[in-house]
C-alpha positions as CSV (number, residue, x, y, z in Angstrom):
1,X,-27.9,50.0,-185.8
2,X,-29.4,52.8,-184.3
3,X,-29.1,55.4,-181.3
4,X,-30.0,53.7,-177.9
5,X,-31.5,55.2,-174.5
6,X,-29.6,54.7,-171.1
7,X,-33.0,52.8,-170.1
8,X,-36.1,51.3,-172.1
9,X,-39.3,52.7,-172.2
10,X,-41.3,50.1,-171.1
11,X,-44.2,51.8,-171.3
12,X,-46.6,49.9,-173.6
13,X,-49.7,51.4,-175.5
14,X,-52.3,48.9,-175.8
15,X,-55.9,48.4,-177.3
16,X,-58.5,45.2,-177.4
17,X,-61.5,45.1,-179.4
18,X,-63.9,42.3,-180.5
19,X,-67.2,41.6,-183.0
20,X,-68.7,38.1,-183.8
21,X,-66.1,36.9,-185.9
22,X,-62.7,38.4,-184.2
23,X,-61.2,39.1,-181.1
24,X,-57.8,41.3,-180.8
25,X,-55.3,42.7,-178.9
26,X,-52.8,45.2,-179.5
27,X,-49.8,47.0,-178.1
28,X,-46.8,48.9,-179.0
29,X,-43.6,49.7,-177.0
30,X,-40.2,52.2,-177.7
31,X,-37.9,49.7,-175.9
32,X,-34.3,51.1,-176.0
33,X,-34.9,53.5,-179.5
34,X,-34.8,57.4,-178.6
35,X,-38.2,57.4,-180.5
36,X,-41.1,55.1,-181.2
37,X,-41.5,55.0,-184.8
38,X,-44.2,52.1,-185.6
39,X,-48.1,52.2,-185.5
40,X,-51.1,50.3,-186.5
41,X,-54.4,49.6,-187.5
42,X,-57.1,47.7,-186.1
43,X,-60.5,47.8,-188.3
44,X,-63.3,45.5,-187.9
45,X,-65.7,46.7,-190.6
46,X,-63.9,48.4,-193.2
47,X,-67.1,47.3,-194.9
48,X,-69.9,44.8,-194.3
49,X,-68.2,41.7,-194.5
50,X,-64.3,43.2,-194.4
51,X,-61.7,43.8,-191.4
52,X,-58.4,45.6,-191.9
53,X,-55.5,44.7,-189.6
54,X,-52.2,46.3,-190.1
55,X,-48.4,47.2,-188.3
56,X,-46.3,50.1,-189.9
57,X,-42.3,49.9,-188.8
58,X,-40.8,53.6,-189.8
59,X,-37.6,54.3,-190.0
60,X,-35.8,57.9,-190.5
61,X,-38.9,58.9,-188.8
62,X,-42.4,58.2,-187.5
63,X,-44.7,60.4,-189.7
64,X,-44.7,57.4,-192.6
65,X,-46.0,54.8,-190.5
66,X,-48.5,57.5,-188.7
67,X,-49.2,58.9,-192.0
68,X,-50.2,55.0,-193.1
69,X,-52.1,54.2,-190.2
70,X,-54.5,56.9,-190.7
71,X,-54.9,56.9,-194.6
72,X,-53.7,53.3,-196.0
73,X,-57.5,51.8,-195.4
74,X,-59.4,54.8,-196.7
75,X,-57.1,54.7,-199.6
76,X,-58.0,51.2,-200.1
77,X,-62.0,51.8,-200.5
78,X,-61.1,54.5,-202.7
79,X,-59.3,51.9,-205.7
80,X,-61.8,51.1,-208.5
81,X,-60.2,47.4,-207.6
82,X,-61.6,47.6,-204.7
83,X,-64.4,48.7,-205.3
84,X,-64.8,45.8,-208.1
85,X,-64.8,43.8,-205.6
86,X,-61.3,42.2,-205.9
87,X,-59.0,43.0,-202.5
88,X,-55.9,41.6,-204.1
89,X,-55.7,44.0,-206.5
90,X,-57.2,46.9,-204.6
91,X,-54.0,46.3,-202.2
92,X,-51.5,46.9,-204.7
93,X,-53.4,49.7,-206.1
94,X,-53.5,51.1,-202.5
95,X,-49.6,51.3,-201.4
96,X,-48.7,52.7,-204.6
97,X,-51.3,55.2,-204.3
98,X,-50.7,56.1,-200.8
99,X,-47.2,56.8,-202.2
100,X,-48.3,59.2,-204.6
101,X,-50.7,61.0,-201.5
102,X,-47.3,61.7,-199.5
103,X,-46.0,62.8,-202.5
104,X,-48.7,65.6,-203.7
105,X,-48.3,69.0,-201.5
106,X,-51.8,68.4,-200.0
107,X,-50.4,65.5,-198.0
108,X,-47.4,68.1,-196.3
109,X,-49.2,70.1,-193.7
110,X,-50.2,66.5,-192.1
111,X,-46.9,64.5,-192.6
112,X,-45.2,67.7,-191.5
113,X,-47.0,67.6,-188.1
114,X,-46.7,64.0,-187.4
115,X,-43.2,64.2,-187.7
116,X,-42.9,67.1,-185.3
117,X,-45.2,66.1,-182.8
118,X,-47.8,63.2,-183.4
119,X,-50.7,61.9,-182.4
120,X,-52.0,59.1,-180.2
121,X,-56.3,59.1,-180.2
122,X,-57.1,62.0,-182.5
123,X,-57.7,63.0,-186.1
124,X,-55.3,66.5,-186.6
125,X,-51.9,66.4,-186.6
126,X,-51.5,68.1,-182.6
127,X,-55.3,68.4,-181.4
128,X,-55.2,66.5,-178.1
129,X,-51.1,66.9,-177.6
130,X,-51.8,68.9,-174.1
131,X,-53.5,65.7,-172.7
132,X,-57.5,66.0,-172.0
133,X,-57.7,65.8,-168.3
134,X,-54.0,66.6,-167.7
135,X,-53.3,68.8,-164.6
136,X,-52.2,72.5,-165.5
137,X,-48.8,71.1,-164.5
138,X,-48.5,68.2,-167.0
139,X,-50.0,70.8,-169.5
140,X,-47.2,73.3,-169.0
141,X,-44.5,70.2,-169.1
142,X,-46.3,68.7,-172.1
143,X,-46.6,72.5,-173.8
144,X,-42.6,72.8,-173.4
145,X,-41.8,69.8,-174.9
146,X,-43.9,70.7,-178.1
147,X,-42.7,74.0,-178.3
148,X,-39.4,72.2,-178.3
149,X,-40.1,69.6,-181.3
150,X,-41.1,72.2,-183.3
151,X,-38.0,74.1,-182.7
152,X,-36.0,71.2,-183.8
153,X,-38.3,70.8,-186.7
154,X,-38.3,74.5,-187.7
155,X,-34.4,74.0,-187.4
156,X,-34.1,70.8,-189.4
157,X,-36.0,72.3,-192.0
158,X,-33.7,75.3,-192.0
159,X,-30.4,73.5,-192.3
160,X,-32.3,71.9,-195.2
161,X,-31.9,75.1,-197.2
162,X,-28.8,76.1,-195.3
163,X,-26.4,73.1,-194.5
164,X,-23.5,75.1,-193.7
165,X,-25.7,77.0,-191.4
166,X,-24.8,77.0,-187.3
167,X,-27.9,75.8,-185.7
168,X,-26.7,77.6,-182.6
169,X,-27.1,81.0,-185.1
170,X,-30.7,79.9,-185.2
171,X,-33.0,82.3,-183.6
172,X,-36.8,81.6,-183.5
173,X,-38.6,84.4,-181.4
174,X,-42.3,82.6,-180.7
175,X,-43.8,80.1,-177.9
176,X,-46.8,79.0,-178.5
177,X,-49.6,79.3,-175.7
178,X,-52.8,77.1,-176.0
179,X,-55.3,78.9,-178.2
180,X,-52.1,78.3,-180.7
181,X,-52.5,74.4,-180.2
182,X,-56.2,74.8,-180.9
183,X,-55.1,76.8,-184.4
184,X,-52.7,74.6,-185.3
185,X,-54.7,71.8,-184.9
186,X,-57.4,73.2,-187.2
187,X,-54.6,73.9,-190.1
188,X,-52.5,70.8,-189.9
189,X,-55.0,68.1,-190.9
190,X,-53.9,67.5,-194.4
191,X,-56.6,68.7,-196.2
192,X,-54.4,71.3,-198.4
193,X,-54.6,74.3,-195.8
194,X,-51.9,76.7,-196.2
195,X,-50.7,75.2,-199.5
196,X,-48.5,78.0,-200.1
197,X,-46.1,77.1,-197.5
198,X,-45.8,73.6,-198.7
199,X,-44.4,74.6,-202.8
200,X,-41.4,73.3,-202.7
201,X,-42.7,69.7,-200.9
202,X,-40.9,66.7,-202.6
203,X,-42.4,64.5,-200.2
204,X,-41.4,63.2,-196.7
205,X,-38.0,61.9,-195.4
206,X,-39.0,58.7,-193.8
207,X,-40.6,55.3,-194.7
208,X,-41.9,52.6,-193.3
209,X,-42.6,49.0,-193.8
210,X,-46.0,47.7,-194.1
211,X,-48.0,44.4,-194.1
212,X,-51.5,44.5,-194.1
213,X,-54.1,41.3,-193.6
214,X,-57.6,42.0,-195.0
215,X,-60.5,39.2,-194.1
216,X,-63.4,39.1,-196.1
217,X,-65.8,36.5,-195.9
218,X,-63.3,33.2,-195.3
219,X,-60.8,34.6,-197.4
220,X,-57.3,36.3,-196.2
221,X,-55.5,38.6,-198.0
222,X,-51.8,39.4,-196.6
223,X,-49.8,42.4,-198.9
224,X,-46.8,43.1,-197.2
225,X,-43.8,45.5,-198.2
226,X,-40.8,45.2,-196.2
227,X,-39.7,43.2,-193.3
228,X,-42.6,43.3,-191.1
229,X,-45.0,39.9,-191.0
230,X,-47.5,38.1,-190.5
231,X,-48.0,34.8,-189.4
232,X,-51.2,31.8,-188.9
233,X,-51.5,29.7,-186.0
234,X,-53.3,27.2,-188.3
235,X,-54.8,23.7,-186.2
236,X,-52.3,22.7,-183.9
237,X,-50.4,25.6,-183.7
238,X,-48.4,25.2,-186.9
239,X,-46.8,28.4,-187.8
240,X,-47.3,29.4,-191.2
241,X,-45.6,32.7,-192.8
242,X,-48.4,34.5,-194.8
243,X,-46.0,37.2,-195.7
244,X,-41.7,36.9,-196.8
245,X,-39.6,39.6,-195.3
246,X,-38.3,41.6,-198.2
247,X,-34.5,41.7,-198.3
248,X,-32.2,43.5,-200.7
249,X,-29.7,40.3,-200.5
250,X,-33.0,38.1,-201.6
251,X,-32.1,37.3,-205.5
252,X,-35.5,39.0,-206.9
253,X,-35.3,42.2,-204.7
254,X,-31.0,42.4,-205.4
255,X,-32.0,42.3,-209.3
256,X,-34.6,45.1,-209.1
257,X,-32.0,47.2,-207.4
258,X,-29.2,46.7,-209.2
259,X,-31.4,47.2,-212.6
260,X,-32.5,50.3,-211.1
261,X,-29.2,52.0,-210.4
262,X,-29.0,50.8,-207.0
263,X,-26.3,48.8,-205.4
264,X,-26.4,46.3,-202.0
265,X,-23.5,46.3,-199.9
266,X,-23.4,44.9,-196.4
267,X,-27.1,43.3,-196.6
268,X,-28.1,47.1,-197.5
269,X,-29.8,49.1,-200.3
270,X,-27.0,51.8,-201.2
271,X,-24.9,50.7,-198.5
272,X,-27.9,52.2,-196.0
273,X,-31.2,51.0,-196.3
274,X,-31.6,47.6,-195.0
275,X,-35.0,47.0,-196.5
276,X,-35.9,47.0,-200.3
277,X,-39.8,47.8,-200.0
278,X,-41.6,50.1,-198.6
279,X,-43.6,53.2,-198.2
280,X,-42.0,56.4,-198.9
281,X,-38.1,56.7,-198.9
282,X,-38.5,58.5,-201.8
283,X,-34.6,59.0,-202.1
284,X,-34.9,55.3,-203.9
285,X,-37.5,56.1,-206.0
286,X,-35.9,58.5,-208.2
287,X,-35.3,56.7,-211.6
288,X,-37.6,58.1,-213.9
289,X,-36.9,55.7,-216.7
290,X,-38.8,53.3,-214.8
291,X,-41.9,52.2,-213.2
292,X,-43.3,52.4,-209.4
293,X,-43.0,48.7,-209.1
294,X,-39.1,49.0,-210.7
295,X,-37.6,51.3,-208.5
296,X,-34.5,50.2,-206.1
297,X,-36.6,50.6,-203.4
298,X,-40.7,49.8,-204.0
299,X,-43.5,50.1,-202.4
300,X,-45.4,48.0,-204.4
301,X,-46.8,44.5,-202.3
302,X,-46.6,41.1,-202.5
303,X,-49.5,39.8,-202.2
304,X,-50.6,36.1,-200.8
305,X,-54.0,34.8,-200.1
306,X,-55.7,32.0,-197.8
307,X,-58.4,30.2,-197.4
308,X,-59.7,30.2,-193.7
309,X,-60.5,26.4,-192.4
310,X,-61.7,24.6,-189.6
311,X,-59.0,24.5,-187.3
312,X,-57.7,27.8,-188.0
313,X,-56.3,29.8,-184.7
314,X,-55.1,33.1,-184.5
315,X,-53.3,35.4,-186.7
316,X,-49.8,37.7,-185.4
317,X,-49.3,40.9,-186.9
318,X,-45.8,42.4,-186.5
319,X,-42.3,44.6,-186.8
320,X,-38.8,43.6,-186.6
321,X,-38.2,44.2,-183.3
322,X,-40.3,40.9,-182.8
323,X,-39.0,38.8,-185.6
324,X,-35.6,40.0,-185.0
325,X,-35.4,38.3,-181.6
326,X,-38.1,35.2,-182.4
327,X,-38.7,33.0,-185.0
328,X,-42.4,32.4,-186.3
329,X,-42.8,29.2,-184.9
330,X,-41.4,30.5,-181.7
331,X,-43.8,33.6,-181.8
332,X,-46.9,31.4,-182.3
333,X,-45.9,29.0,-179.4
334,X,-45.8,31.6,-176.9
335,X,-49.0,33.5,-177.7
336,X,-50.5,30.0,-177.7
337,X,-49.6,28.4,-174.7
338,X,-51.0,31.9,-173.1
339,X,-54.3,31.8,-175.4
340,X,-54.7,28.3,-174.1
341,X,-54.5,29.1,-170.8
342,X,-56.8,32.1,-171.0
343,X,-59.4,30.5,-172.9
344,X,-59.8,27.1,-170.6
345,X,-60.1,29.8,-167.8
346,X,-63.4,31.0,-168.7
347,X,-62.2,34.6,-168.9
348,X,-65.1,36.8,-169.7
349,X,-62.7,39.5,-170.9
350,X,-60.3,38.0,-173.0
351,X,-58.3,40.5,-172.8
352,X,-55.3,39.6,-175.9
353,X,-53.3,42.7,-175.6
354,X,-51.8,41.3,-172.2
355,X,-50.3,38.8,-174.5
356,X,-49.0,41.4,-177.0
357,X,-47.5,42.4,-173.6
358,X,-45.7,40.2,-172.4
359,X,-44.7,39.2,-176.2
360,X,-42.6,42.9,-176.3
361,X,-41.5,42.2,-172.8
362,X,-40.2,38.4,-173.8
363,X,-38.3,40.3,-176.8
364,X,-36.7,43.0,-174.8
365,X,-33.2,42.6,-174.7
366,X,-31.5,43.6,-171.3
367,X,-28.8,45.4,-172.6
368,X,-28.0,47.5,-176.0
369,X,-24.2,45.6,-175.2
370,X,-25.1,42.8,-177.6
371,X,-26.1,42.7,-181.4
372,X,-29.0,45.2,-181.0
373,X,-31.8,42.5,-180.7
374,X,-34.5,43.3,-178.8
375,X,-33.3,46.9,-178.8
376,X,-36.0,48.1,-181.4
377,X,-39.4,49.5,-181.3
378,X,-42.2,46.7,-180.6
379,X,-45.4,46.8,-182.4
380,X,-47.9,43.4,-182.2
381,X,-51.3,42.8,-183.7
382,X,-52.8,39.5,-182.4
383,X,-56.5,38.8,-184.3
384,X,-58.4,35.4,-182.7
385,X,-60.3,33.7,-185.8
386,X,-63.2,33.3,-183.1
387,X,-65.1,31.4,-186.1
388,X,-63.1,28.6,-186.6
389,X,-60.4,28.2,-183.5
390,X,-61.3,25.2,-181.6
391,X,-58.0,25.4,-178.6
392,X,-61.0,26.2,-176.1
């Protein structure tokens, strides 16, 4: 389900990074959707002897997943779990808080922005939006098309308050020029600016899936909510799930949402939501007779750990748009054969995002004709284990 463009947008954002014990690539593509609504995170040293890898699938909106990206590690460190030293518990501390962030007004003024205009490379909500480096041409293109999002936001949130209102009896008399950007940029960074505007915030519209793997030492810990995964390439390449999609027709996720008021009809929570965990979608998480980890719709993780072994290859973070159109054994197979390949070559940059790459452009479908695979966002994480893989 879903609206569809006339063509994809192939386009793919990608990033690689490495230390002594990983190597990764990353990249995320729109495909056929009329908006990308994923992101991730990529962190080597979330502390000394930590990395935090991480794919966000939104839905109803980007500024969950965005919103997740930025805060879900910080959020993390912050748990007295944590802290304590125990990451399987500082995991499940973290989603549930980060729920309660998007929920307090403070969180608005960022949520707010990523939904109207995001961010690629920069820490407030539309500092860098113009393009450093862009020509005063692609300025002034780029400048309309912000000044447009945020009259469709300014009109959204109108209708909001006014749902029998025309939106063509919508008037907004501004345009904003570039010291505005600058401004905006300063006040939109989610640190409680201009609180006064955000009273009546009940939190954001969207959600987003969200499965996290956190290394420490030789240990793995996977906490995933929702139907994005994660998968090992353990010796051989045998494909092992370290996270199970979350379902609403799966027998434990049906129960919670039944007990909680909730109904599944057609594979879907309510009839709409075809996912039963995540972050945010708030709209599910209004029973107040019960608990975080009890409502229809949860973002509270499951949470599976590994032990890392000789033998052990690579790692695949990623969204439904992947697993929709390839199974996990299938996924780990292809990045494989090309890891193979690239490793007995002697590349000195082993550049992994090219795999991510060609992954997205494997699952592309050709068409939006058919069932809708392949017609989603794209959103791949692939960490090498540099420590213990022995394919080279």
């Amino acid at each position: 389900m879903g609206a569809y463009l006339s063509q994809p947008v192939t386009r793919k954002d990608s990033t690689d990074g490495a230390d002594a014990r990983f190597a990764y690539g990353t990249t995320a593509m729109q495909g056929w959707r009329t908006n990308m609504e994923d992101a991730h995170a990529t962190i080597l040293d979330l502390d000394a002897d930590t990395a935090f890898f991480a794919v966000f699938d939104g839905h109803g909106g980007k500024e969950v997943a965005m919103y997740a990206a930025k805060r879900l590690h910080e959020t993390l460190k912050e748990t007295e779990s944590y802290v304590a030293g125990d990451v399987a518990r500082g995991l499940e501390e973290s989603f549930l808080a980060l729920d309660r962030k998007m929920l307090a007004k403070e969180a608005a003024g960022e949520l707010k922005a990523f939904r109207a205009g995001g961010e690629k490379d920069d820490s407030s909500g539309f500092g860098g939006l113009l393009g450093d480096g862009a020509s005063a041409e692609e300025q002034k293109n780029r400048r309309a098309e912000i000044n447009a999002k945020l009259r469709a936001a300014l009109i959204e949130q109108v209708k909001e308050s006014n749902p029998d209102i025309d939106e063509n009896d919508i008037k907004f008399d501004f345009e904003l020029e570039d010291g505005d950007f600058n401004e905006i940029a300063s006040s939109s960074g989610g640190d409680g600016a201009d609180d006064a505007s955000h009273e009546n915030w009940t939190g954001p519209q969207a959600g987003a899936t969200s499965v996290v793997v956190c290394v420490r030492g030789d240990k793995v810990y996977c906490a995933n909510a929702g139907d994005s995964r994660a998968v090992f390439s353990r010796k051989g390449g045998e494909a092992v799930e370290m996270s199970e999609d979350h379902k609403p027709m799966n027998d434990g996720e049906r129960k919670r949402i039944i007990n909680a008021g909730g109904f599944v009809s057609e594979g879907r929570v309510n009839g709409s939501l075809a996912l039963s965990r995540a972050l945010g979608d708030f709209e599910y998480k209004m029973n107040k007779e019960l608990d975080e980890k009890q409502q229809a719709v949860t973002a509270f993780p499951e949470i599976r750990e590994f032990q890392l072994q000789e033998g052990d290859e690579f790692m695949i973070l990623a969204c439904d748009g992947i697993w929709d159109v390839m199974s996990s054994q299938e996924c780990v197979n292809f990045v494989r054969e090309r890891l193979v390949a690239k490793l007995k070559s002697g590349e000195s940059d082993l550049k992994l995002s090219q795999i991510c790459e060609e992954l997205c452009d494997r699952c592309l479908a050709p068409d939006t004709r058919g069932s809708g695979l392949g017609c989603d966002n794209m959103s791949v994480v692939v960490v090498l284990l540099k420590k213990f893989c022995s394919i080279a």
